[in-house]
C-alpha positions in Angstrom: 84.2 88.0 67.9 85.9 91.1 65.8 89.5 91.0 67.4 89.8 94.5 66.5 87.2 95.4 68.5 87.6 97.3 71.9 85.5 95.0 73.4 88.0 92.1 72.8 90.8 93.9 73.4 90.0 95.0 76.6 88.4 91.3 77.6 92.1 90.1 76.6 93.9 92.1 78.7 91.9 92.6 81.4 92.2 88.4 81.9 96.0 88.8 81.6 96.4 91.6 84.2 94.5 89.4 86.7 94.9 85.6 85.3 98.9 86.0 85.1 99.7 87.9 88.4 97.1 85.8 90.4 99.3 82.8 89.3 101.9 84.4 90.2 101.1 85.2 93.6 100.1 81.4 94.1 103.5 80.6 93.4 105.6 83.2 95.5 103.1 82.8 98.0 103.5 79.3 98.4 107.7 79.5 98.6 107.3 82.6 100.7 104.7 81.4 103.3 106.9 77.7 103.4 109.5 79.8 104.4 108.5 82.5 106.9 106.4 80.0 109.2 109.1 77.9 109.1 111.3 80.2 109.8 109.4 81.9 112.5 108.7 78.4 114.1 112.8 77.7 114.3 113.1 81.0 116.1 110.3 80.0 118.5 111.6 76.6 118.9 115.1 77.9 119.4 113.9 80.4 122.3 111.9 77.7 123.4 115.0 75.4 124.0 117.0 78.2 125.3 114.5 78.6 128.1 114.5 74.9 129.1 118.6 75.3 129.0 118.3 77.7 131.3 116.0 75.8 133.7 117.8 73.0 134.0 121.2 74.8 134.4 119.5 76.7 137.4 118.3 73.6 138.7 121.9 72.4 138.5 123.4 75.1 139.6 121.0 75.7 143.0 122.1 71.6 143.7 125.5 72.2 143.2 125.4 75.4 145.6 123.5 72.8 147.9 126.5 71.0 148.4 128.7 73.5 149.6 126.5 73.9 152.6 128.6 71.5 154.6 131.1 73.6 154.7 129.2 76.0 156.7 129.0 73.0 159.5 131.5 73.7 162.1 131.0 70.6 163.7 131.0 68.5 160.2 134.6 70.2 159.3 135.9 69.3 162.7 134.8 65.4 162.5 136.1 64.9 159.7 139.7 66.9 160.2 140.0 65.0 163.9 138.8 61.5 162.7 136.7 61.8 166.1 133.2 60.1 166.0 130.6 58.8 168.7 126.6 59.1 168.8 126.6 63.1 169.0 128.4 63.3 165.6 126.4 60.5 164.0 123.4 62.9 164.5 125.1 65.7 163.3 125.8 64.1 160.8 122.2 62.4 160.2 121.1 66.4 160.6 122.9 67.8 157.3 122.4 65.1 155.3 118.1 65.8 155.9 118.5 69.5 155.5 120.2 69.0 152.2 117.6 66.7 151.1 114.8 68.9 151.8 116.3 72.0 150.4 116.1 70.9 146.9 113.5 69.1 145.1 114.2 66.1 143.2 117.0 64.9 145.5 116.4 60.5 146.1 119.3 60.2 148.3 122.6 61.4 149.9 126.3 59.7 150.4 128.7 60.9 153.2 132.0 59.3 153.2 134.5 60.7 155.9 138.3 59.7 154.8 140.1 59.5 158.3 137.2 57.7 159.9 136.8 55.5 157.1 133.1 55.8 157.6 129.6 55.8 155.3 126.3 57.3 155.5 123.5 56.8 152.8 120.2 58.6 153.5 117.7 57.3 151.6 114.6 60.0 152.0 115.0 60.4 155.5 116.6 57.0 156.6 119.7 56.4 157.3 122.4 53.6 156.3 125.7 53.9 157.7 128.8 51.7 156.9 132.4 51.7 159.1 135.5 51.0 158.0 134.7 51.2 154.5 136.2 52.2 151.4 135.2 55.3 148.9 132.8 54.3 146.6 132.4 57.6 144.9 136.3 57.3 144.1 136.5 57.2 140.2 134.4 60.3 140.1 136.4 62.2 143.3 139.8 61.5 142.6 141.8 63.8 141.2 138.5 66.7 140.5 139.0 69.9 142.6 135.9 70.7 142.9 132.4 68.9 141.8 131.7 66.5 138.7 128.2 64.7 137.7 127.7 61.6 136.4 125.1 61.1 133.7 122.2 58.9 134.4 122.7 55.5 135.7 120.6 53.1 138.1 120.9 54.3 142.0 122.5 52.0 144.0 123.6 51.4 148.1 126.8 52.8 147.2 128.4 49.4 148.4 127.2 49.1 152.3 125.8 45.5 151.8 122.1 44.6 150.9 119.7 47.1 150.0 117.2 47.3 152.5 113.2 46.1 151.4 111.9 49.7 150.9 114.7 50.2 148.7 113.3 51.2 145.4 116.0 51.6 142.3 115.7 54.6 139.5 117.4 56.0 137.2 119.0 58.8 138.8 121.9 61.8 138.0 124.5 62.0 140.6 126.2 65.2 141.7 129.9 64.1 143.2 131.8 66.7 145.4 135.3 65.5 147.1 135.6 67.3 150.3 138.8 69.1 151.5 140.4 70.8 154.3 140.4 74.4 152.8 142.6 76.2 152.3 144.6 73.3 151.8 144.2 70.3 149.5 143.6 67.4 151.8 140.8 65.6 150.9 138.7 64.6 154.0 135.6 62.5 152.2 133.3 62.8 149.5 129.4 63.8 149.0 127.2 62.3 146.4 123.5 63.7 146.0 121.6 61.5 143.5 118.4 62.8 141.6 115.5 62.0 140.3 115.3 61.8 136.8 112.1 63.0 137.1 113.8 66.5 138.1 114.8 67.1 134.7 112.2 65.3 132.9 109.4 67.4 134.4 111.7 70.6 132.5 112.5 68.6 129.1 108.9 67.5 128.6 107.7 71.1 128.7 110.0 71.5 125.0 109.0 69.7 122.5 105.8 67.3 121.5 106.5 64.1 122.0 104.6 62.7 118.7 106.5 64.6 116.1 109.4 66.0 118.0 112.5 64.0 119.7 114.6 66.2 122.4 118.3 64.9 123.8 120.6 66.3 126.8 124.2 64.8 126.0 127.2 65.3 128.1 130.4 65.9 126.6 131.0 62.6 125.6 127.2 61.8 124.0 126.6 59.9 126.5 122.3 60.3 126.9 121.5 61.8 130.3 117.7 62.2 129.0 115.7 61.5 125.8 112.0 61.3 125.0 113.0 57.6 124.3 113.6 55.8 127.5 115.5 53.0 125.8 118.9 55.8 125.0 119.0 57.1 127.9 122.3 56.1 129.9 123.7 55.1 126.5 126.0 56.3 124.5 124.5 58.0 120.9 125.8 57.8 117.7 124.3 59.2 115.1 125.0 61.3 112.2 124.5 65.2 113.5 125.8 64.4 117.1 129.8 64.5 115.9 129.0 68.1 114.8 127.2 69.7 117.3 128.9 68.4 120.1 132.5 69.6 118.2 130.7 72.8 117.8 132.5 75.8 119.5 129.5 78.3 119.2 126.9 77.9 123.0 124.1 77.5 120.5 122.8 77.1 116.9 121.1 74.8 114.1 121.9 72.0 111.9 119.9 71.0 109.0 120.7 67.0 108.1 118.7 64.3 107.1 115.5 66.2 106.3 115.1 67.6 110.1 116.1 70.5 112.1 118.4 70.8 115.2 118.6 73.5 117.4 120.7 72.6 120.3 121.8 74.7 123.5 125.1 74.4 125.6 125.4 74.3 129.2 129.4 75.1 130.0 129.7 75.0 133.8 132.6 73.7 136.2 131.0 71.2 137.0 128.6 69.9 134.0 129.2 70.0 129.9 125.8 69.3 128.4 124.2 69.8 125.2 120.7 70.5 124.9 119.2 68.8 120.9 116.0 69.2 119.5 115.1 67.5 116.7 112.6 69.0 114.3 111.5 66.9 111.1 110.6 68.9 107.8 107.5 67.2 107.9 105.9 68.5 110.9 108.2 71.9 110.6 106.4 73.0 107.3 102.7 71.3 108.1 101.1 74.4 108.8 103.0 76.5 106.1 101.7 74.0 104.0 98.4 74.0 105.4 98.0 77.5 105.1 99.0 77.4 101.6 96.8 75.3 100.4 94.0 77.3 102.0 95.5 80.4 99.9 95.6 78.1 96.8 91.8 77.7 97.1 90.8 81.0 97.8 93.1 82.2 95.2 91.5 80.0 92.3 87.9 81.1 93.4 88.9 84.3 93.7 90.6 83.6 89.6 87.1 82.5 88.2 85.4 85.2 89.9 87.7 87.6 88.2 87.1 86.0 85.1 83.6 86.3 85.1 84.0 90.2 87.0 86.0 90.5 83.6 84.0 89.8 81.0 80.9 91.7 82.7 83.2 95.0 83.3 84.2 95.1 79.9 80.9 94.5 78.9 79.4 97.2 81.0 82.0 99.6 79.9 81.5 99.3 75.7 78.0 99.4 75.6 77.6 103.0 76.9 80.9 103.9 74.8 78.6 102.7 71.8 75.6 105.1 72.5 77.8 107.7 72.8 79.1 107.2 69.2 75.7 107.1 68.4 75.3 110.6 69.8 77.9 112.5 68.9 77.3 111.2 64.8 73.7 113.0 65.8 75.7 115.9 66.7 77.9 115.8 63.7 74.9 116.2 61.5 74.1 119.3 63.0 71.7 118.1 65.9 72.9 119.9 69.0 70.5 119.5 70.9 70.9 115.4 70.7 70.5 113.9 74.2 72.4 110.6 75.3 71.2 109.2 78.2 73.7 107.8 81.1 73.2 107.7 84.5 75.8 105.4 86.2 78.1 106.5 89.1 81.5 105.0 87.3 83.7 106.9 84.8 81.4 106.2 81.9 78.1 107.8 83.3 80.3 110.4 84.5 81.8 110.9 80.9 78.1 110.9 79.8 77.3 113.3 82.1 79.7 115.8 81.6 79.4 115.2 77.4 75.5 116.1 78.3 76.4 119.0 80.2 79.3 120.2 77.5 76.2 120.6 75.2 74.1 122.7 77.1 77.2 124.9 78.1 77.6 125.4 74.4 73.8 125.7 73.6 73.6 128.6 76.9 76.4 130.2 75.9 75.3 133.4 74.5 72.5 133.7 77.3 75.2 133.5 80.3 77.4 136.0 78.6 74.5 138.6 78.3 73.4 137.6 81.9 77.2 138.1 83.2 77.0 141.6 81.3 74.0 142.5 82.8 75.3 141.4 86.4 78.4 143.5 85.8 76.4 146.6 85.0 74.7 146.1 88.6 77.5 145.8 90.7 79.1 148.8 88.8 75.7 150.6 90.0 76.7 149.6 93.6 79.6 150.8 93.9 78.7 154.7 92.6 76.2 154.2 95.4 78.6 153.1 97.9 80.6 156.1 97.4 77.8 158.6 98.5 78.8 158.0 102.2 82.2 158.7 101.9 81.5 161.6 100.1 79.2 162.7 102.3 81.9 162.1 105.2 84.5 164.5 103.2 81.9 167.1 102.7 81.0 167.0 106.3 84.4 167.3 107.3 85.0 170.1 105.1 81.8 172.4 106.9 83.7 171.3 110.4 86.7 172.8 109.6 85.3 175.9 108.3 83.3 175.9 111.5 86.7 175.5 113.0 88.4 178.6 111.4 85.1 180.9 112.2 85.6 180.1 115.9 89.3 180.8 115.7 90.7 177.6 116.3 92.9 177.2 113.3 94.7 174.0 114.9 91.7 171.9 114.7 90.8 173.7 110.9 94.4 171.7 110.1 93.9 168.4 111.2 90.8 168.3 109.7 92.3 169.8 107.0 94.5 166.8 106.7 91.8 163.9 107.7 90.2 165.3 104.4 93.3 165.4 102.2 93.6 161.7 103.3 89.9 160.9 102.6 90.2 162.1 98.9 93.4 160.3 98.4 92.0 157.3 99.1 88.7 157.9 97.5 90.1 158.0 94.2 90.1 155.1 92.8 90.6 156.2 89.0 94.1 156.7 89.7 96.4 153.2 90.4 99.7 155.4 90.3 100.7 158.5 91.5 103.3 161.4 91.3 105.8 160.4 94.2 104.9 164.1 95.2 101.0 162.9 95.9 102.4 160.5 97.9 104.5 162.6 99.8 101.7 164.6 100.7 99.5 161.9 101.5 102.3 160.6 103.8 102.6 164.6 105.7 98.6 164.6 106.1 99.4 161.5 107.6 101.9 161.8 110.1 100.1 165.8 110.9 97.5 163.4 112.4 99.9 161.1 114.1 102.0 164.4 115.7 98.4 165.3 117.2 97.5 161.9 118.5 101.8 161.2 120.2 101.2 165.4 121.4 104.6 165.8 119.4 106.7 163.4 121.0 108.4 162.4 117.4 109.4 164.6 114.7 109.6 163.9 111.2 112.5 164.6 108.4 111.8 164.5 104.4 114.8 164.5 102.6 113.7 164.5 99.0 115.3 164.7 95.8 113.5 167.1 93.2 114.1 165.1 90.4 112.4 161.7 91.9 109.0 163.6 92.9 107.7 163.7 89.1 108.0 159.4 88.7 104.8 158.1 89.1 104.4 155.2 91.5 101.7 153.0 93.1 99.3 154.7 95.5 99.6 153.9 99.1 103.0 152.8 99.0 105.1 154.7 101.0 102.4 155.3 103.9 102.7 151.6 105.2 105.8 151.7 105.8 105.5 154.9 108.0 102.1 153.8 109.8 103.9 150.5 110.4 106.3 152.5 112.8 103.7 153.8 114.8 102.2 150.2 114.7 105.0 148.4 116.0 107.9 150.1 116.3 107.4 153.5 118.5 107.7 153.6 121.7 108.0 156.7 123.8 110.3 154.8 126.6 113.0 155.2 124.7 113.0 159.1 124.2 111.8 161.3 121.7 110.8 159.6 118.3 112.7 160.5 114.6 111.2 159.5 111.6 113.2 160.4 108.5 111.7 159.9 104.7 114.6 159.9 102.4 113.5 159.8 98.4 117.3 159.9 96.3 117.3 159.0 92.6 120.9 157.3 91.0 121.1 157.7 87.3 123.7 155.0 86.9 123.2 151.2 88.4 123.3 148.5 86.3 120.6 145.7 86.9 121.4 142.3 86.6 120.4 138.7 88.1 123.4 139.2 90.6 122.1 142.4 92.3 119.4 140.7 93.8 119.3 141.6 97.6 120.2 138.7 99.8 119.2 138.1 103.5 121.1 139.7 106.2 124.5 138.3 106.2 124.7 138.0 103.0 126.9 139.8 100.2 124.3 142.0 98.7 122.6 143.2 102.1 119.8 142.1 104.4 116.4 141.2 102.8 112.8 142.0 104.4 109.9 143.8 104.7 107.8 145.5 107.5 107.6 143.0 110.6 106.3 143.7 113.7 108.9 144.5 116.5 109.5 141.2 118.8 107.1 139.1 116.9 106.4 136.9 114.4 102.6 136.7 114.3 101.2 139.9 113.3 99.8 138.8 109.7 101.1 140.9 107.3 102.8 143.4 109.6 105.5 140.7 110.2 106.6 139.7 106.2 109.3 139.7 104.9 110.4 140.5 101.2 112.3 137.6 99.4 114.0 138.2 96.3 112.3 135.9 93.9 115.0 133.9 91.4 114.7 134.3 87.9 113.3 131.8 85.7 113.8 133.1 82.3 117.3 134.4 81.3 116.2 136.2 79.0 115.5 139.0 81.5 118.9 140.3 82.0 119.7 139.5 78.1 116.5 142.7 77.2 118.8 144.9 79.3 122.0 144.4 76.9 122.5 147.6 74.9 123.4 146.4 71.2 125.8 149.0 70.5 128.0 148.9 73.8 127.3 144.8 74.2 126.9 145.7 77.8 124.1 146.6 80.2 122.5 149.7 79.5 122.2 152.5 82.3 119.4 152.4 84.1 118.1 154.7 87.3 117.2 153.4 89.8 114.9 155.5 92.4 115.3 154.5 96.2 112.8 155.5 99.0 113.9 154.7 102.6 111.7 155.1 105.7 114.3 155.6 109.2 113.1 155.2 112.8 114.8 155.0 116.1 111.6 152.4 117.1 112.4 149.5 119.2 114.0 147.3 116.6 113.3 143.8 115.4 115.3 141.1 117.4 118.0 139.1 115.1 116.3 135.7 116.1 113.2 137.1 114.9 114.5 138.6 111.6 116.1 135.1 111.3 112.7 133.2 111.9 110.7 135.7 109.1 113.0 135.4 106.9 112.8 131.6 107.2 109.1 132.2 106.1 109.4 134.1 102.8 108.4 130.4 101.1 105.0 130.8 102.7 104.1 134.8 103.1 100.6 135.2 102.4 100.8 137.6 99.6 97.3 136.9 98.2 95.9 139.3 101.2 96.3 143.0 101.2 95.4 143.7 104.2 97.1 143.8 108.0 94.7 142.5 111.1 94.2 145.9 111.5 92.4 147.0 108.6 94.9 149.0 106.6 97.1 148.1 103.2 100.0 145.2 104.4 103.7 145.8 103.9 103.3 142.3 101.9 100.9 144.2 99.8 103.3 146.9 99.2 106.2 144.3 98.1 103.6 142.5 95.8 102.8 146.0 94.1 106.1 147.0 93.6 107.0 143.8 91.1 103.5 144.2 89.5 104.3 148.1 88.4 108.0 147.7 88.3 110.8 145.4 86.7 110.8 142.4 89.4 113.9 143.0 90.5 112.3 145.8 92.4 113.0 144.6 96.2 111.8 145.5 100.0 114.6 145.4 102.2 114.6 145.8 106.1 117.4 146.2 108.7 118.0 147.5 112.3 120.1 150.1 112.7 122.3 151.7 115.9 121.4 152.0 118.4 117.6 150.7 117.8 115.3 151.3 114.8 114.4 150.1 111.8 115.4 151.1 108.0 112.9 149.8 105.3 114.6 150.3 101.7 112.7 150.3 98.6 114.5 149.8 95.7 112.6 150.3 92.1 114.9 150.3 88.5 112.7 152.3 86.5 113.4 152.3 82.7 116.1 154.0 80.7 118.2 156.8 82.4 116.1 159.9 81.6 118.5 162.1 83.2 121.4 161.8 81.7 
């Protein structure tokens, strides 16, 4: 294999771009996927065991709010104050001790010891044991506790009243203890112990964790085990490495990584009960499906290696033969064969190099025949367009025989407007003429508005003020009547008195042009910027541009206007053309929200919605025939109205 060879070089690094990253991935992918599984499965654990904390708090909490109800016994409160005590009170008594054992699930039994009577009552289920003159058996956890206290798991007893009977049946249970006292004082009249079920808060602990892989603890404050997934700790005392540190912990939850295991634990801080919910999480069964899953990846990632390989060396294969028959070809061509074919018809980037090589070669081989076909179409649409101008012609010619019509039936107002339609029809006609006299354009412009005073029955009249030495500058035809047709367009209205139009043409011999004379948008330094806009809208096409003083690119601009001799700017006259209406005006929010749009006018149209040459097509002409600096300004002026300002530097002061 030539090792210089394309072929080889591209086999070499097409295996490296896919052999090294594909290894690559395998190993990120590995680290990565250990860690966000196991990382999402702590957080899942950890709301896991935050849900069974809250469960078994409740449960606490609704047994603990149990054991107030005595207090709601009038009859209980006064037994035990008076020390008075017969049959009546027994039942009573016999009474709340049921109700409170059916309110709650998981309760196995209730003690009732009454201090002045010196008197018991244990109800197991729903029978009774009562024992007289007897001593507090509850004392160690009563004593000296203002309120309630529980005692972690132990074996249920008779709470000393002699035998326990034969349906007595002992359990493990969790005892609530709740001294008794004459509110609002503190004498203590008895004591009430409920003892549960440890099945109460087994049924919530087993829910929380498997019991093959996973161990789960609930400590009180002292580590004593009130319940563990192994029987034999519970009611013990456990000591083992992480339990020092999470019980010492200040935060109510969090995790602890020791001994190659997880544990997320949960703190229940009440009055009444400090416990500590642990759940212990070995690596092993932590990461067994992160690693599970990787090793799937692994697999599919080395298949998916040796298919690469072998997509590798077929690509590269596939891609330098063709590359070798084009060699072939263009040696052909070379020798002077242009009409050598290579053949190539695949769809990837070779056939379509192939392709487009073939078609190069008959482009160059048809040359001369297009060109004398495109000269031959050219000399037919010219042919078109002479005949295309017979109707118009026809049209001014017609309107030419009316008018003298006109004149011979003595109606010389009608010979005028005609007159004027005509004047406006050969203006427009002429299309060997791209610029003007400023004096043809003025008189297109009266022919113009001598129609318009006929259509508004005079309710507008019109003012040229015109300076002599502008009307000889040649400028682009149709320029100035947009501007006036767009006041009749948009801006007349007859509510608002009689109209005034006023053409002003004034030529200054003196401004200096420079990048900093650029107009600027209204509120600006230099003036307001814009072009013709429709009154009160936006959405007019071309009627409602706006003219945006385009930046200059190359400085070299104002550096051709430096006069060598003076080392300043020369002179230069500048000729300004100003159309005045009192029209309605363009709102300031409007003139805001066009100007916002110059970045998007749609200057590649020249025409308005309505048929006739755009204002934007009269800004685009100006910087074609002109310096482009030349600008298209708009304002409103008092008390309504609109001034549109065209400003044109021409070249060297001629008038000086």
């Amino acid at each position: 294999m030539n090792k210089s060879s394309i072929r080889t070089r591209l086999i070499l690094l097409m295996l490296a771009a896919t052999v090294i990253p594909i290894v690559i991935s395998m190993i990120v992918t590995y680290f990565y996927t250990t860690r966000s599984v196991g990382t999402k499965l702590i957080q899942e654990n950890a709301n896991l065991i935050y849900q069974g904390k809250t469960n078994v708090q409740a449960y606490m909490d609704t047994l603990n709010r149990n054991s107030l109800s005595l207090y709601n016994d009038p009859g209980i409160l006064l037994m035990l104050r008076r020390n008075v005590h017969d049959y009546t009170n027994e039942a009573q008594t016999y009474t709340l001790l049921q109700n409170m054992t059916h309110s709650v699930d998981g309760i196995y039994q209730i003690y009732f010891y009454m201090a002045k009577a010196r008197r018991s009552t244990l109800l197991i289920g729903d029978i009774p044991k009562r024992g007289y003159d007897t001593d507090n058996f509850s004392e160690p956890y009563t004593t000296g506790n203002p309120s309630s206290v529980v005692e972690p798991t132990h074996m249920s007893s008779i709470y000393g009243l002699g035998q326990s009977p034969p349906y007595y049946d002992p359990r493990p249970v969790i005892t609530l203890h709740r001294a008794i006292y004459n509110v609002p004082t503190t004498e203590w009249l008895g004591t009430l112990s409920i003892d549960i079920k440890l099945e109460a808060i087994q049924d919530i602990a087993d829910q929380l964790f498997n019991k093959q892989h996973e161990r789960l603890y609930l400590l009180d404050q002292s580590g004593m085990v009130v319940y563990s997934g192994d029987s034999a700790l519970i009611g013990k005392p456990l000591s083992a490495a992480w339990t020092g540190p999470i019980l010492e912990s200040k935060e109510p939850r969090g995790q602890l990584e020791l001994n190659k295991s997880v544990y997320l634990y949960e703190k229940m801080d009440t009055p009444y009960m400090k416990w500590t919910l642990v759940k212990e999480i070995p690596h092993s069964y932590l990461y067994e499906g992160a690693r599970s899953l990787t090793q799937i990846n692994i697999i599919i990632a080395a298949v998916s290696l040796l298919l690469v390989i072998a997509a590798t060396l077929f690509v590269t294969i596939r891609i330098t033969a063709p590359i070798k028959k084009l060699i072939g070809t263009i040696n052909q061509i070379q020798a002077g064969n242009l009409t050598a074919r290579v053949d190539g018809e695949g769809q990837d980037e070779i056939g379509i190099l192939v392709r487009r090589f073939r078609t190069m070669m008959e482009t160059i081989n048809n040359l001369i025949l297009r060109e004398y076909r495109l000269n031959i179409a050219n000399k037919t649409n010219q042919l078109k367009a002479l005949q295309a101008q017979i109707n118009p012609h026809f049209m001014n010619n017609a309107l030419q025989s009316i008018g003298t019509l006109a004149l011979q039936h003595n109606v010389p107002r009608i010979y005028s407007l005609i007159n004027s339609l005509a004047k406006m029809m050969r203006y427009s006609m002429n299309t060997n003429q791209e610029a003007v006299p400023l004096s043809m354009e003025i008189g297109h412009v009266k022919a113009y508005l001598e129609l318009q005073k006929e259509r508004f029955e005079g309710k507008f009249r019109t003012d040229f003020e015109l300076d002599e030495a502008a009307l000889g500058i040649e400028v682009p035809k149709m320029i100035i009547q947009p501007l006036v047709e767009n006041y009749f367009k948009h801006g007349f209205d007859p509510k608002l008195g009689p109209g005034h139009l006023t053409v002003r043409v004034r030529l200054e011999p003196g401004g200096e042009t420079g990048p900093d004379e650029i107009p600027l948008e209204p509120g600006g330094e230099a003036g307001p910027v814009g072009i013709g806009a429709e009154r009160g809208t936006a959405a007019d096409g071309d009627a409602a541009l706006r003219n945006a003083p385009e930046s200059r690119t190359d400085e070299d601009s104002a550096a051709a206007d430096a006069s060598p001799a003076s080392g300043g700017p020369r002179a230069r006259p500048v000729l300004f053309v100003e159309v005045e209406d009192n029209g309605r005006g363009i709102p300031e929010d409007k003139l805001t929200e066009l100007q916002a749009g110059l970045a998007v006018m749609r200057e590649e149209t020249g025409m308005d919605e309505e048929g006739g040459i755009g204002i934007g097509n009269v800004r685009t002409r100006l910087r074609l025939y002109f310096d482009p600096q030349a600008s298209l300004t708009l304002e409103n002026t008092d008390p309504h109205g609109v001034r549109i300002t065209m400003r044109i530097p021409l070249g060297e002061d001629t008038t000086t």
